[in-house]
PDB file with SEQRES, HELIX, SHEET and CRYST1 records, atoms N, CA, C and O in Angstrom:
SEQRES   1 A   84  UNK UNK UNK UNK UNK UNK UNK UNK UNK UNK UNK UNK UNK          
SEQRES   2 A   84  UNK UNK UNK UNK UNK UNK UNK UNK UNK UNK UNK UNK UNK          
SEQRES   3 A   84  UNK UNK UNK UNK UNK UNK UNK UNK UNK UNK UNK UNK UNK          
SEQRES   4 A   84  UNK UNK UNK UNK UNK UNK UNK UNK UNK UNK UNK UNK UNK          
SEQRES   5 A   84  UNK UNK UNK UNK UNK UNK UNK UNK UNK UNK UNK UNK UNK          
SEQRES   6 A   84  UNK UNK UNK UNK UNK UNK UNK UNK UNK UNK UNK UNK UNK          
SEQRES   7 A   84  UNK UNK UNK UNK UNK UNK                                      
HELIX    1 AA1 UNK A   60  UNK A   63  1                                   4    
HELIX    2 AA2 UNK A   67  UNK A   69  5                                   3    
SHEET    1 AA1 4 UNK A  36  UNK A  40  0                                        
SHEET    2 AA1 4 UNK A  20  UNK A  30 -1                                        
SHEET    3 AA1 4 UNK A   7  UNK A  15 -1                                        
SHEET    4 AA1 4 UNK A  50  UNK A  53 -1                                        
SHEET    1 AA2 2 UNK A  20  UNK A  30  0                                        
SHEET    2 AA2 2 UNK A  78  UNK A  80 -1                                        
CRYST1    1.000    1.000    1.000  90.00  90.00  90.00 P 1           1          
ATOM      1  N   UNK A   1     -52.066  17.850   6.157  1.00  0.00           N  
ATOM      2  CA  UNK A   1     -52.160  18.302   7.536  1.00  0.00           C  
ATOM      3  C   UNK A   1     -53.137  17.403   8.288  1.00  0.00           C  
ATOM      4  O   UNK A   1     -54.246  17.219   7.788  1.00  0.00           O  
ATOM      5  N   UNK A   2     -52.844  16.874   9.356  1.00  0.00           N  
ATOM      6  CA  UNK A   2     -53.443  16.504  10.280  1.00  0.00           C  
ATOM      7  C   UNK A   2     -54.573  17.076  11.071  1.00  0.00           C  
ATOM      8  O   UNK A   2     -54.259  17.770  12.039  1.00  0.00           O  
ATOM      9  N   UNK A   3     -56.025  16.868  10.773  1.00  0.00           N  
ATOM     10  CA  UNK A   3     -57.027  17.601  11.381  1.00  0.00           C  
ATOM     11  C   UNK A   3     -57.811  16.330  12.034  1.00  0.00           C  
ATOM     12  O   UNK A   3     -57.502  15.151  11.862  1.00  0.00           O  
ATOM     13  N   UNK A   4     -59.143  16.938  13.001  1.00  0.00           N  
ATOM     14  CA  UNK A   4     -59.402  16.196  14.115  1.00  0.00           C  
ATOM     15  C   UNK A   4     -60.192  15.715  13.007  1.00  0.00           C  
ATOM     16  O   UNK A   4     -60.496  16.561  12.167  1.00  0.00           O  
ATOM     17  N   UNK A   5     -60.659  14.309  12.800  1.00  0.00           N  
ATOM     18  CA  UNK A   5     -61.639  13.586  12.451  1.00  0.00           C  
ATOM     19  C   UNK A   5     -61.266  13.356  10.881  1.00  0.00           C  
ATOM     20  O   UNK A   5     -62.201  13.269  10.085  1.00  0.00           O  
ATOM     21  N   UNK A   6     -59.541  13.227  10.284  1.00  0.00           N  
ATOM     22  CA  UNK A   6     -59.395  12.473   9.282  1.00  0.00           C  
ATOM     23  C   UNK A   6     -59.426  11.177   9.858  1.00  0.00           C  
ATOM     24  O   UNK A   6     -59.341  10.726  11.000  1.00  0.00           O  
ATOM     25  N   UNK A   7     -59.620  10.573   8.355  1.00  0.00           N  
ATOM     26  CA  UNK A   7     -59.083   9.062   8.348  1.00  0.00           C  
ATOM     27  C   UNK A   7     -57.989   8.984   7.679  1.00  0.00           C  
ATOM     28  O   UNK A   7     -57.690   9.816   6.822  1.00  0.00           O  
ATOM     29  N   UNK A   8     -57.384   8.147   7.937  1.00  0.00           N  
ATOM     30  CA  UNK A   8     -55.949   7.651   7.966  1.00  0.00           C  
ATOM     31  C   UNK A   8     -55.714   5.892   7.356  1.00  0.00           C  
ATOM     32  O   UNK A   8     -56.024   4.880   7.984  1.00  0.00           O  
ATOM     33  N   UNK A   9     -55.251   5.938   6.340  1.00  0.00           N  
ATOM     34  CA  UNK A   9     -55.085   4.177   6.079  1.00  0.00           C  
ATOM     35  C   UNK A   9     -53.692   3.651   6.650  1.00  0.00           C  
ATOM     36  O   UNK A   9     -52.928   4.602   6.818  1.00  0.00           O  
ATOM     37  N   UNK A  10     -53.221   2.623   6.942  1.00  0.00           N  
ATOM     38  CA  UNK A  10     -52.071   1.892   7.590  1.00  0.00           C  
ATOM     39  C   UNK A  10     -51.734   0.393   6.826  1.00  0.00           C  
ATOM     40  O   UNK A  10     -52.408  -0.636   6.779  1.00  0.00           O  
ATOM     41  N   UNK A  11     -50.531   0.695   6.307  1.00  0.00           N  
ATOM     42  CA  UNK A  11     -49.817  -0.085   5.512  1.00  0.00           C  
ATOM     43  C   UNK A  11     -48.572  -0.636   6.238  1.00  0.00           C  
ATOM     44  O   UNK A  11     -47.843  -0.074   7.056  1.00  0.00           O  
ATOM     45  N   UNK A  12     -48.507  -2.119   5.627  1.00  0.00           N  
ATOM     46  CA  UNK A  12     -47.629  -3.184   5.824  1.00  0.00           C  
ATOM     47  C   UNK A  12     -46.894  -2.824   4.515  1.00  0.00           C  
ATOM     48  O   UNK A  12     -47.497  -2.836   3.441  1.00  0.00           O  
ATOM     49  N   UNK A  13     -45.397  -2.459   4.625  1.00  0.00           N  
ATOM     50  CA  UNK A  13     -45.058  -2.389   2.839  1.00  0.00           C  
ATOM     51  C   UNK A  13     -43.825  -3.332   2.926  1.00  0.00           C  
ATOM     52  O   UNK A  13     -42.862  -3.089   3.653  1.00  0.00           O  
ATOM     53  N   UNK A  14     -43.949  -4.646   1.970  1.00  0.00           N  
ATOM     54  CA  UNK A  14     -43.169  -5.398   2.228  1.00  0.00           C  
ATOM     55  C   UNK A  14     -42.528  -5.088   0.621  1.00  0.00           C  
ATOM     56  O   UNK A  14     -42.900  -4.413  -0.339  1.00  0.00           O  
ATOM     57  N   UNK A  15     -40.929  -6.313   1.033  1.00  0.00           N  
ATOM     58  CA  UNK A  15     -40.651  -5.867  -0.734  1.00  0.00           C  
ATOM     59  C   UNK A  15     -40.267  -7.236  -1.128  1.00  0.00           C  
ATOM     60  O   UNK A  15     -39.644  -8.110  -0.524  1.00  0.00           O  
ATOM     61  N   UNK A  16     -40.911  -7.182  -2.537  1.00  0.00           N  
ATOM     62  CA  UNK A  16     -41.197  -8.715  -3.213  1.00  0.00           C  
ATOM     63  C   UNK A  16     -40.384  -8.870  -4.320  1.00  0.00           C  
ATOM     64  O   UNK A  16     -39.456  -8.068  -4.426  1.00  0.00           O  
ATOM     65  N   UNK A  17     -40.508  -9.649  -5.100  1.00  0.00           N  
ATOM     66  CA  UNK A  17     -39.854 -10.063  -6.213  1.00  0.00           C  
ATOM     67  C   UNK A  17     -39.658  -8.800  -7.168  1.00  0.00           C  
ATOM     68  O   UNK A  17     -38.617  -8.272  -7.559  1.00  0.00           O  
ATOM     69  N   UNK A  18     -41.339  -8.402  -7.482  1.00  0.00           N  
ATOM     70  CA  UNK A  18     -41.840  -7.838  -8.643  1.00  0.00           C  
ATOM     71  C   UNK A  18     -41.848  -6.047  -7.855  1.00  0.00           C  
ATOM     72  O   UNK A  18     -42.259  -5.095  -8.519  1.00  0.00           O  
ATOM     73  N   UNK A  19     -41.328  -5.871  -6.392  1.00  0.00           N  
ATOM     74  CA  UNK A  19     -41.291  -4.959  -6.545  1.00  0.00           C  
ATOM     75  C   UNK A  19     -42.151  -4.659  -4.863  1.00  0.00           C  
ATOM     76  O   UNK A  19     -42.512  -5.706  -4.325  1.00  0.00           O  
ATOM     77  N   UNK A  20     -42.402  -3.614  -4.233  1.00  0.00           N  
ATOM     78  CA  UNK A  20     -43.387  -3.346  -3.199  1.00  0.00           C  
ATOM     79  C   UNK A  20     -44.529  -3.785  -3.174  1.00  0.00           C  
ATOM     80  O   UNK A  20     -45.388  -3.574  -4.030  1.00  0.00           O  
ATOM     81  N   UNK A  21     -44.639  -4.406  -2.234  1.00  0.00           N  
ATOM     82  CA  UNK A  21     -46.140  -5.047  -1.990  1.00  0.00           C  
ATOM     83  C   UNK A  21     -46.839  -4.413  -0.795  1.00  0.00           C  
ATOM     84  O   UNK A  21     -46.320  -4.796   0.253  1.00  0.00           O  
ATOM     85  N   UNK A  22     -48.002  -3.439  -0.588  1.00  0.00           N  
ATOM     86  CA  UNK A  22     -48.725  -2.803   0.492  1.00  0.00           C  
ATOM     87  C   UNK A  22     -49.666  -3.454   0.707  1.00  0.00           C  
ATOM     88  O   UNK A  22     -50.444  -3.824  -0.172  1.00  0.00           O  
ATOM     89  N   UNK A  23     -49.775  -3.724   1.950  1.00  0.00           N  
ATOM     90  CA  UNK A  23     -51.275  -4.972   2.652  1.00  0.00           C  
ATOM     91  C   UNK A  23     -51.574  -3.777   3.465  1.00  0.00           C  
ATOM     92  O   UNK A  23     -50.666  -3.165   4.028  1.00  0.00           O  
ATOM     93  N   UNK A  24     -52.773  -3.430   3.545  1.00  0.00           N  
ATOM     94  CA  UNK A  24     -54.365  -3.054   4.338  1.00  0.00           C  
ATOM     95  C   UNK A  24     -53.711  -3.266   5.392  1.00  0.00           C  
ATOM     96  O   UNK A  24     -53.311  -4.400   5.127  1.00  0.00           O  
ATOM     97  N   UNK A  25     -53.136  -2.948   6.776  1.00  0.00           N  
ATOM     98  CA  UNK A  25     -53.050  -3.605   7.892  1.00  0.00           C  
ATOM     99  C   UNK A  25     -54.161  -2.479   8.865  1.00  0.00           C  
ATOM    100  O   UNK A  25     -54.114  -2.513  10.095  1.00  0.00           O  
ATOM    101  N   UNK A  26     -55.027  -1.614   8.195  1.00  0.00           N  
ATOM    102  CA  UNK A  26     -55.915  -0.844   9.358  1.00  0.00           C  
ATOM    103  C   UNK A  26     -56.116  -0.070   8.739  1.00  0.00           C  
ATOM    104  O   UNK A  26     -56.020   0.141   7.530  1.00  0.00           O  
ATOM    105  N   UNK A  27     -56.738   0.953  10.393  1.00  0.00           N  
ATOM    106  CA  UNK A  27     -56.866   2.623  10.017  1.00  0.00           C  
ATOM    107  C   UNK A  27     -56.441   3.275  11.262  1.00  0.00           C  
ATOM    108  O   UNK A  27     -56.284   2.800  12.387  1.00  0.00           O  
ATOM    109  N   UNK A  28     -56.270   4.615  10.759  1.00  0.00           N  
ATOM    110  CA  UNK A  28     -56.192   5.498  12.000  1.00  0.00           C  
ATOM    111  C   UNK A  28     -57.198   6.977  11.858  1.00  0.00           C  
ATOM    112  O   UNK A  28     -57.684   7.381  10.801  1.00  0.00           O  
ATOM    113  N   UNK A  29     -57.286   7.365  12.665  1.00  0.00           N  
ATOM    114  CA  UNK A  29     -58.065   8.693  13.354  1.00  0.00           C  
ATOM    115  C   UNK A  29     -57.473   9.405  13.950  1.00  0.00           C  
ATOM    116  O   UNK A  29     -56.810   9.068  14.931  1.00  0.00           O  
ATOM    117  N   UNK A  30     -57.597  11.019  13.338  1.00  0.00           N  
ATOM    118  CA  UNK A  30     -57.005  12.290  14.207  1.00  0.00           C  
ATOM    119  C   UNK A  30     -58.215  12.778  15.843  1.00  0.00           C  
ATOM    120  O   UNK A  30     -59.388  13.082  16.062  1.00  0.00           O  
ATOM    121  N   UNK A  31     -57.371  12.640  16.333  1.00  0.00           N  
ATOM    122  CA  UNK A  31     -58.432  13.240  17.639  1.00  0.00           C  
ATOM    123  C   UNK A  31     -58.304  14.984  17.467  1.00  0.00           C  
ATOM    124  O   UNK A  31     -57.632  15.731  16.755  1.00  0.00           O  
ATOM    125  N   UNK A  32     -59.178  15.136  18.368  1.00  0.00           N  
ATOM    126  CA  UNK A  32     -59.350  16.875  18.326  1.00  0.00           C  
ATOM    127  C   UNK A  32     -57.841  17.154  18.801  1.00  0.00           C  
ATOM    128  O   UNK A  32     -57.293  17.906  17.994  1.00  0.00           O  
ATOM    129  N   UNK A  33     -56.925  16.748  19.956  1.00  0.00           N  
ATOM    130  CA  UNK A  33     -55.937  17.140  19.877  1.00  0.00           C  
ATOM    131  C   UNK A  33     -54.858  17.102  19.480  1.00  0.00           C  
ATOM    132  O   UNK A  33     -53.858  17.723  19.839  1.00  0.00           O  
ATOM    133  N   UNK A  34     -55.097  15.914  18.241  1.00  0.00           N  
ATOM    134  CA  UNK A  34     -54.201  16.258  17.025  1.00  0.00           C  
ATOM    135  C   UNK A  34     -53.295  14.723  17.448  1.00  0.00           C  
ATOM    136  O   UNK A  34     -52.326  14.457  16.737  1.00  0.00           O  
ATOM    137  N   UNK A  35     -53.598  13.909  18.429  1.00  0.00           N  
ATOM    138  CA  UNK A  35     -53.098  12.981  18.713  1.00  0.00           C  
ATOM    139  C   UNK A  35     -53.859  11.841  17.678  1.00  0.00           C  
ATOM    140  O   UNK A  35     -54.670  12.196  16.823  1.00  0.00           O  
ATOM    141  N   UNK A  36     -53.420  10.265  17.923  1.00  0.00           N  
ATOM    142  CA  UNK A  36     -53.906   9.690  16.850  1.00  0.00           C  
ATOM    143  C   UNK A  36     -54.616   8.535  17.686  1.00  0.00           C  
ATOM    144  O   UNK A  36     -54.178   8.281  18.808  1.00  0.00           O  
ATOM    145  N   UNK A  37     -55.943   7.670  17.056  1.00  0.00           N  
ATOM    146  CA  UNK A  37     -55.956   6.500  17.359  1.00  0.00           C  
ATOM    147  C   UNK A  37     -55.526   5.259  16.673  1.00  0.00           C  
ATOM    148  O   UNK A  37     -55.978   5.459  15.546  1.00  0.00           O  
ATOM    149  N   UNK A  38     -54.857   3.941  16.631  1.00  0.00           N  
ATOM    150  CA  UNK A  38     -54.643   3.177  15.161  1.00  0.00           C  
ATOM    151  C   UNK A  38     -55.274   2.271  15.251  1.00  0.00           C  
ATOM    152  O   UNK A  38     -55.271   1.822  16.397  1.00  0.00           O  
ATOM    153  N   UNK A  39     -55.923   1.677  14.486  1.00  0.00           N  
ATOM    154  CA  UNK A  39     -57.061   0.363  15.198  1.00  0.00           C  
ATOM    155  C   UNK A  39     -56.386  -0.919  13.673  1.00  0.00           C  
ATOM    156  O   UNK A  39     -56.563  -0.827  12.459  1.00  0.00           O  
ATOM    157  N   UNK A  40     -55.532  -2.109  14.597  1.00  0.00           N  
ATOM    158  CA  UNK A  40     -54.636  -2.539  13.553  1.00  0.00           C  
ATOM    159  C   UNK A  40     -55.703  -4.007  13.202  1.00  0.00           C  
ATOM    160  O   UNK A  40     -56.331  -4.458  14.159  1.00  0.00           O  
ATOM    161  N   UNK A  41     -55.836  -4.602  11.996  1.00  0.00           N  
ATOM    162  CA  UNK A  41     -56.637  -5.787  11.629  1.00  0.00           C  
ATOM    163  C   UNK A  41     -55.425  -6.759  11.454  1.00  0.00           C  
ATOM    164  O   UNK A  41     -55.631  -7.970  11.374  1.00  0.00           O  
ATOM    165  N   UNK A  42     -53.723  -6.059  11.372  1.00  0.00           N  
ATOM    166  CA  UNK A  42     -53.156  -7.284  10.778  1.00  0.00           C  
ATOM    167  C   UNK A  42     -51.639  -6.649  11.763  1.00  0.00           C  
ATOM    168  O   UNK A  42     -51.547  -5.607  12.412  1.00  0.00           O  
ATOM    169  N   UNK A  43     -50.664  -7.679  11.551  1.00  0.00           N  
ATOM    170  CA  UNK A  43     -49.496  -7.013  12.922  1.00  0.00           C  
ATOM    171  C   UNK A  43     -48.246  -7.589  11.092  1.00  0.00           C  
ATOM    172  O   UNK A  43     -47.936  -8.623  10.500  1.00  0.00           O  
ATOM    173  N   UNK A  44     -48.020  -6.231  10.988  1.00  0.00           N  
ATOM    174  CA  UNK A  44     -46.543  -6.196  10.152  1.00  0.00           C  
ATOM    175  C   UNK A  44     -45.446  -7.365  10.380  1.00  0.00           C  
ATOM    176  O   UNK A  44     -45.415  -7.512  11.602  1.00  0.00           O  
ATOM    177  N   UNK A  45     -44.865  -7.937  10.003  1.00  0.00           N  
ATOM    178  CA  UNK A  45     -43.963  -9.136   9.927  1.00  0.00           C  
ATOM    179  C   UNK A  45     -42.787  -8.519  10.689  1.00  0.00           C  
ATOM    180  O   UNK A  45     -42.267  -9.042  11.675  1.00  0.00           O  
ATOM    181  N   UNK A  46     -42.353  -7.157  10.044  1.00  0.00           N  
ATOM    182  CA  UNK A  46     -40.820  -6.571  10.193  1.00  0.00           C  
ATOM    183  C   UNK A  46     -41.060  -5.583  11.353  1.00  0.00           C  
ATOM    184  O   UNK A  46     -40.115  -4.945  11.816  1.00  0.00           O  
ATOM    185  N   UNK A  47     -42.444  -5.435  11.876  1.00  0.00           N  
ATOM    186  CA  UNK A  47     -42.412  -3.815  13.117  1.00  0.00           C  
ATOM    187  C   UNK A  47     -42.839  -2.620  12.427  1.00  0.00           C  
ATOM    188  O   UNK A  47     -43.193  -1.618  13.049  1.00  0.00           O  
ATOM    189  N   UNK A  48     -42.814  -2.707  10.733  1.00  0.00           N  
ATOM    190  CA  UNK A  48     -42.914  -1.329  10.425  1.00  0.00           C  
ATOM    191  C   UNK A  48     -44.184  -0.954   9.823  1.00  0.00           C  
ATOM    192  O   UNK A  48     -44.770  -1.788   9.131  1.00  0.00           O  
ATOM    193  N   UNK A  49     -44.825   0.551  10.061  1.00  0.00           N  
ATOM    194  CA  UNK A  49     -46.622   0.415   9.549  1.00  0.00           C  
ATOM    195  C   UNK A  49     -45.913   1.962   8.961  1.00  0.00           C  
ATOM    196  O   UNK A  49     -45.056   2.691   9.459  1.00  0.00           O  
ATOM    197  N   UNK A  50     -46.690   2.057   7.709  1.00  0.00           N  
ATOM    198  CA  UNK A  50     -47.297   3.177   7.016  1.00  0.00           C  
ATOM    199  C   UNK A  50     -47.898   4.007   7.035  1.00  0.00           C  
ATOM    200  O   UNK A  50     -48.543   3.972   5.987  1.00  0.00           O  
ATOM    201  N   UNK A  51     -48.232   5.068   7.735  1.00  0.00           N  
ATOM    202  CA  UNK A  51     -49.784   5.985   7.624  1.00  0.00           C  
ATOM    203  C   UNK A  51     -49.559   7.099   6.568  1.00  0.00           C  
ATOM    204  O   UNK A  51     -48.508   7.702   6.347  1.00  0.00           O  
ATOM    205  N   UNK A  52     -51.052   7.284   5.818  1.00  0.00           N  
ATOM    206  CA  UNK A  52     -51.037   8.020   5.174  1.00  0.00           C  
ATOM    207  C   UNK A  52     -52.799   8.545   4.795  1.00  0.00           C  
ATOM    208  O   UNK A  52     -53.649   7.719   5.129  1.00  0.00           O  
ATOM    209  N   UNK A  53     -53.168   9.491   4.316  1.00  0.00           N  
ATOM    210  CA  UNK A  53     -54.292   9.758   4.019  1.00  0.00           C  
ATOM    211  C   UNK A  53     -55.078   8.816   2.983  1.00  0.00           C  
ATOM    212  O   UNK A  53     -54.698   8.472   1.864  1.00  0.00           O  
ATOM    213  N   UNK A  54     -56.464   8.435   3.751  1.00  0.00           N  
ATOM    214  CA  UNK A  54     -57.231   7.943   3.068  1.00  0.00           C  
ATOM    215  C   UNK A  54     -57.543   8.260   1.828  1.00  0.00           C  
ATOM    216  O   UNK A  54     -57.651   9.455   1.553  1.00  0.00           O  
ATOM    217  N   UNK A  55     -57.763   7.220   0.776  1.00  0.00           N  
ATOM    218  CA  UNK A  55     -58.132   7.840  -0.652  1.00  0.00           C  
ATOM    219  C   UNK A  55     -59.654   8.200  -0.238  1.00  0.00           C  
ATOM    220  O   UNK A  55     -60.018   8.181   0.938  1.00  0.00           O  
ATOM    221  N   UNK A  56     -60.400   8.488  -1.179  1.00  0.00           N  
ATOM    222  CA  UNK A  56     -61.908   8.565  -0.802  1.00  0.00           C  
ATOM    223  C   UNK A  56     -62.617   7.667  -1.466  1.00  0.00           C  
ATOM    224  O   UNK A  56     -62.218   7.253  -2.554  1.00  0.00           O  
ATOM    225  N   UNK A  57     -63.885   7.192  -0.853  1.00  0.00           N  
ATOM    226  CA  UNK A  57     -64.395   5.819  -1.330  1.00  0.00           C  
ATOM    227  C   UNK A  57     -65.015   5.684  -2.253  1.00  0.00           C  
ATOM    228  O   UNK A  57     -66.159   6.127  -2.146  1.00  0.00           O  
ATOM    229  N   UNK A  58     -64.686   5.104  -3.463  1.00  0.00           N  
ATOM    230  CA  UNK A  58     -65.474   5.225  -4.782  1.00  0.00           C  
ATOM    231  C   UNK A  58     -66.851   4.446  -4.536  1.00  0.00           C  
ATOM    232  O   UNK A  58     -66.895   3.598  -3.645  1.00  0.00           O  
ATOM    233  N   UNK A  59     -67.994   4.734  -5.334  1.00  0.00           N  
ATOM    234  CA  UNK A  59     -69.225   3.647  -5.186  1.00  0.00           C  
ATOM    235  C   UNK A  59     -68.786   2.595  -6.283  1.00  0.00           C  
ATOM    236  O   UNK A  59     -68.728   2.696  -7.509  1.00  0.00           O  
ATOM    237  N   UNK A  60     -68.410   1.235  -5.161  1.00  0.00           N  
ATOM    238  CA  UNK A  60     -68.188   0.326  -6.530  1.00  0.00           C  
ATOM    239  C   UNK A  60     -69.108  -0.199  -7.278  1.00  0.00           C  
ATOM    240  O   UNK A  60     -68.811  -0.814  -8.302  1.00  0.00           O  
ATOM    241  N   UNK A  61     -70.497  -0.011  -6.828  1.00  0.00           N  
ATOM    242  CA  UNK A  61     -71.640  -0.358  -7.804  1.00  0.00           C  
ATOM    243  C   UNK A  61     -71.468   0.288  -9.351  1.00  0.00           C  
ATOM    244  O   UNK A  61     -71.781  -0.323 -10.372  1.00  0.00           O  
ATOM    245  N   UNK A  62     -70.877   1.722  -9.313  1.00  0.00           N  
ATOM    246  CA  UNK A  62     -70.659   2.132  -9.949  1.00  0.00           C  
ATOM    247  C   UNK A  62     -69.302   2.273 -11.016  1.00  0.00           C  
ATOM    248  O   UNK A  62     -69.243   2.810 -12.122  1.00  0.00           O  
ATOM    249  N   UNK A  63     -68.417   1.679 -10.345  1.00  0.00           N  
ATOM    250  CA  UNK A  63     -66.860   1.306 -10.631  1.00  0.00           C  
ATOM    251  C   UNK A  63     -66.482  -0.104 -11.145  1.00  0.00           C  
ATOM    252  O   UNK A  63     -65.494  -0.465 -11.785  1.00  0.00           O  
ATOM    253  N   UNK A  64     -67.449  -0.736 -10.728  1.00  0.00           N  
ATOM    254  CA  UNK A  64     -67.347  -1.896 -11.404  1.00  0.00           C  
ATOM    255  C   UNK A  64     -66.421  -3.026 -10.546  1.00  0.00           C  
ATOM    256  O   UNK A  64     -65.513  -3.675 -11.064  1.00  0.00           O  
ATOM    257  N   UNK A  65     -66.759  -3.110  -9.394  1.00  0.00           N  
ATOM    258  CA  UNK A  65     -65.877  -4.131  -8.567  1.00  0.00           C  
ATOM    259  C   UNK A  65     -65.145  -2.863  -8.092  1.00  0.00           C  
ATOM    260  O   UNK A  65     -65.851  -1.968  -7.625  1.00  0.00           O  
ATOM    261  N   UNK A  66     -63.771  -2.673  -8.158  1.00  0.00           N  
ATOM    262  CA  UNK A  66     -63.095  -2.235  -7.807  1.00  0.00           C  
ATOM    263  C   UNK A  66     -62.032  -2.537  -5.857  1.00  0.00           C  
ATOM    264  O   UNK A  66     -61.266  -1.983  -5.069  1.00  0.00           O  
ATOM    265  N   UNK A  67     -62.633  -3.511  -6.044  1.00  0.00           N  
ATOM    266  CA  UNK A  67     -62.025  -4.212  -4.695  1.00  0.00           C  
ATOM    267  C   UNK A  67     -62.082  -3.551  -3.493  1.00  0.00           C  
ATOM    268  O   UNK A  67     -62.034  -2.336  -3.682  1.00  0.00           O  
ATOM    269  N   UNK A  68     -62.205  -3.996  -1.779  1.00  0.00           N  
ATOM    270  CA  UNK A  68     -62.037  -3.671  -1.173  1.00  0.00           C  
ATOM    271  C   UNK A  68     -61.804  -2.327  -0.585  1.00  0.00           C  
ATOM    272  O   UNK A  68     -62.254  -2.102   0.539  1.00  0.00           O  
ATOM    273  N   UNK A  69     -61.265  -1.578  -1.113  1.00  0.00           N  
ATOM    274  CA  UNK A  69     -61.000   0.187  -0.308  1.00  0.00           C  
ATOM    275  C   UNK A  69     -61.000   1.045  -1.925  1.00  0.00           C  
ATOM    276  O   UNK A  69     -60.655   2.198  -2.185  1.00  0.00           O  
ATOM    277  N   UNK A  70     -61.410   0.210  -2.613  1.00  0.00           N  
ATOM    278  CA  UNK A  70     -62.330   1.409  -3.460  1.00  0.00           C  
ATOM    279  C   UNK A  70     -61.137   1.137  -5.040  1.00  0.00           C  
ATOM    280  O   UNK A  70     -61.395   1.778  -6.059  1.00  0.00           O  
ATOM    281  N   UNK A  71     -59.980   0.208  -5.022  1.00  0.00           N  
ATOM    282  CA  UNK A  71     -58.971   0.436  -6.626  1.00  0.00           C  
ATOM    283  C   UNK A  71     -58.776  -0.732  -6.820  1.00  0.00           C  
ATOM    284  O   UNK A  71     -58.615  -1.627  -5.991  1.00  0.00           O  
ATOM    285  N   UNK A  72     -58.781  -0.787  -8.147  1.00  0.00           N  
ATOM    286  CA  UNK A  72     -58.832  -2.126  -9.251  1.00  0.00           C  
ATOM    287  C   UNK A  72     -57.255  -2.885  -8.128  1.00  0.00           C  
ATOM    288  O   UNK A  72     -56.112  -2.565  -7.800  1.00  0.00           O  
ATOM    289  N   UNK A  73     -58.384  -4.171  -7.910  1.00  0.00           N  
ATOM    290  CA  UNK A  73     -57.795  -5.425  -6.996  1.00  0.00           C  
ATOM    291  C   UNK A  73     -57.622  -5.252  -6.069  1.00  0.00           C  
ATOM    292  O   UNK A  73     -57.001  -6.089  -5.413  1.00  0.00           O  
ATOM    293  N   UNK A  74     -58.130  -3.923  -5.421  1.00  0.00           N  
ATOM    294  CA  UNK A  74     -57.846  -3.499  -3.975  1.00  0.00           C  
ATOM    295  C   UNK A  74     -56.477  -2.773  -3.352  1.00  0.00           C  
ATOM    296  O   UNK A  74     -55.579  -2.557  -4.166  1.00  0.00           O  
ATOM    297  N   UNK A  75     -56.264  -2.397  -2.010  1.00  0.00           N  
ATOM    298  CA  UNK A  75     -55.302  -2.525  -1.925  1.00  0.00           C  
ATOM    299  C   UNK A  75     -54.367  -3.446  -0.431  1.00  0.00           C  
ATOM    300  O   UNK A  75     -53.530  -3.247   0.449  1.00  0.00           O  
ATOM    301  N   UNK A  76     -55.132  -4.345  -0.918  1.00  0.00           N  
ATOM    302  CA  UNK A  76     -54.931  -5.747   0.091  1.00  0.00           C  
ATOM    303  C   UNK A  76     -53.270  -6.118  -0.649  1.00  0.00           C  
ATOM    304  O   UNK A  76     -52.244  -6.358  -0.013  1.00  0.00           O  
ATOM    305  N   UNK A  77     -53.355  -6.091  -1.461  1.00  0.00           N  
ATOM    306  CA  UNK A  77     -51.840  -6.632  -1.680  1.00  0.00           C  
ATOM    307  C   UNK A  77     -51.237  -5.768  -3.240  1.00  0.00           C  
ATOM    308  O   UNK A  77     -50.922  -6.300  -4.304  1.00  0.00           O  
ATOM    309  N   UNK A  78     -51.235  -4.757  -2.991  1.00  0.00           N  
ATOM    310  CA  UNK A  78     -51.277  -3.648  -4.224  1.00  0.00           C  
ATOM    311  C   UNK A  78     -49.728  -3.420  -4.395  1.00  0.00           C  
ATOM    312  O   UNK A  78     -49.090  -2.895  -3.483  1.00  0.00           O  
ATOM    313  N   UNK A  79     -48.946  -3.936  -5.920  1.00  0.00           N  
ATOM    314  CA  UNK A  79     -48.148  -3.803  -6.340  1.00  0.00           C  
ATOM    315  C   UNK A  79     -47.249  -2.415  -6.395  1.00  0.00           C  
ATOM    316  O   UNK A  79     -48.013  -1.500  -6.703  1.00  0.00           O  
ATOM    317  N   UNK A  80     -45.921  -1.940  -6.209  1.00  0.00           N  
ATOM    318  CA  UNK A  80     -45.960  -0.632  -6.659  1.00  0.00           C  
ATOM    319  C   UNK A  80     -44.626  -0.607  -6.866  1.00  0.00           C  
ATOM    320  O   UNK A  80     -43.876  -1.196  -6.088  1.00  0.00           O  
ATOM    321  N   UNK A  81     -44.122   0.133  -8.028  1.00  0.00           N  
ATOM    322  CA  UNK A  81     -42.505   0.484  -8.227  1.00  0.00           C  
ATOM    323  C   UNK A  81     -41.990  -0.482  -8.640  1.00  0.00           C  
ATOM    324  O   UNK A  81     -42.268  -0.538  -9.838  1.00  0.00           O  
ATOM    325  N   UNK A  82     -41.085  -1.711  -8.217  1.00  0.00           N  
ATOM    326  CA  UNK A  82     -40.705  -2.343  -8.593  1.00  0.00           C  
ATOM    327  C   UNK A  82     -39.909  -2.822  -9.635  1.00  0.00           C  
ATOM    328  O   UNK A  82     -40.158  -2.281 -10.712  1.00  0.00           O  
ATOM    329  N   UNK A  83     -38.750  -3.938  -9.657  1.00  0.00           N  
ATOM    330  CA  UNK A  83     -37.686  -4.191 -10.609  1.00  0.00           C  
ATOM    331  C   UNK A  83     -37.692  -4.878 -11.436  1.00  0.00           C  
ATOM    332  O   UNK A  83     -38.324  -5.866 -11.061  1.00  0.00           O  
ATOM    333  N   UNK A  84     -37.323  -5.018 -12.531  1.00  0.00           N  
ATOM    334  CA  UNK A  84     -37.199  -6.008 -13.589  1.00  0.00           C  
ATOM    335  C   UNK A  84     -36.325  -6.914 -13.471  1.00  0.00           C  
ATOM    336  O   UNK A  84     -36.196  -7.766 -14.350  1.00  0.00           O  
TER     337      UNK A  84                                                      
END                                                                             
């Protein structure tokens, strides 16, 4: 559910050789009236963006690296599903 003052991550999901590839392209924010803001770092190739709920931020001091938005290699270019 959509409440005022989530965060929101925004995905580029392209599809690759090995399968879905999701790039970081931002974030977004619920306003109090349930409307959204998207604040984009990267512009999708094809037009199409992703939103979905933020994971929550691990301490990577404690995780051991864990890349960029908190999961092993990040999820700057994070593999998923994909064909043989």
């Amino acid at each position: 559910m959509l409440t005022a003052g989530k965060r929101l991550a925004v995905f580029s999901i392209r599809e690759g050789k090995g399968g879905s590839i999701w790039v970081r392209a931002g974030s977004a924010f619920v306003n109090k009236d349930g409307s959204l803001n998207v604040l984009l770092d990267v512009l999708p190739l094809d037009g199409k963006l992703h939103v979905r709920e933020a994971a929550e931020r691990r301490d990577t001091a404690h995780a051991g690296g864990g890349g960029r938005y908190g999961l092993e290699g990040g999820l700057d270019a994070m593999q998923v599903g994909g064909h043989s």
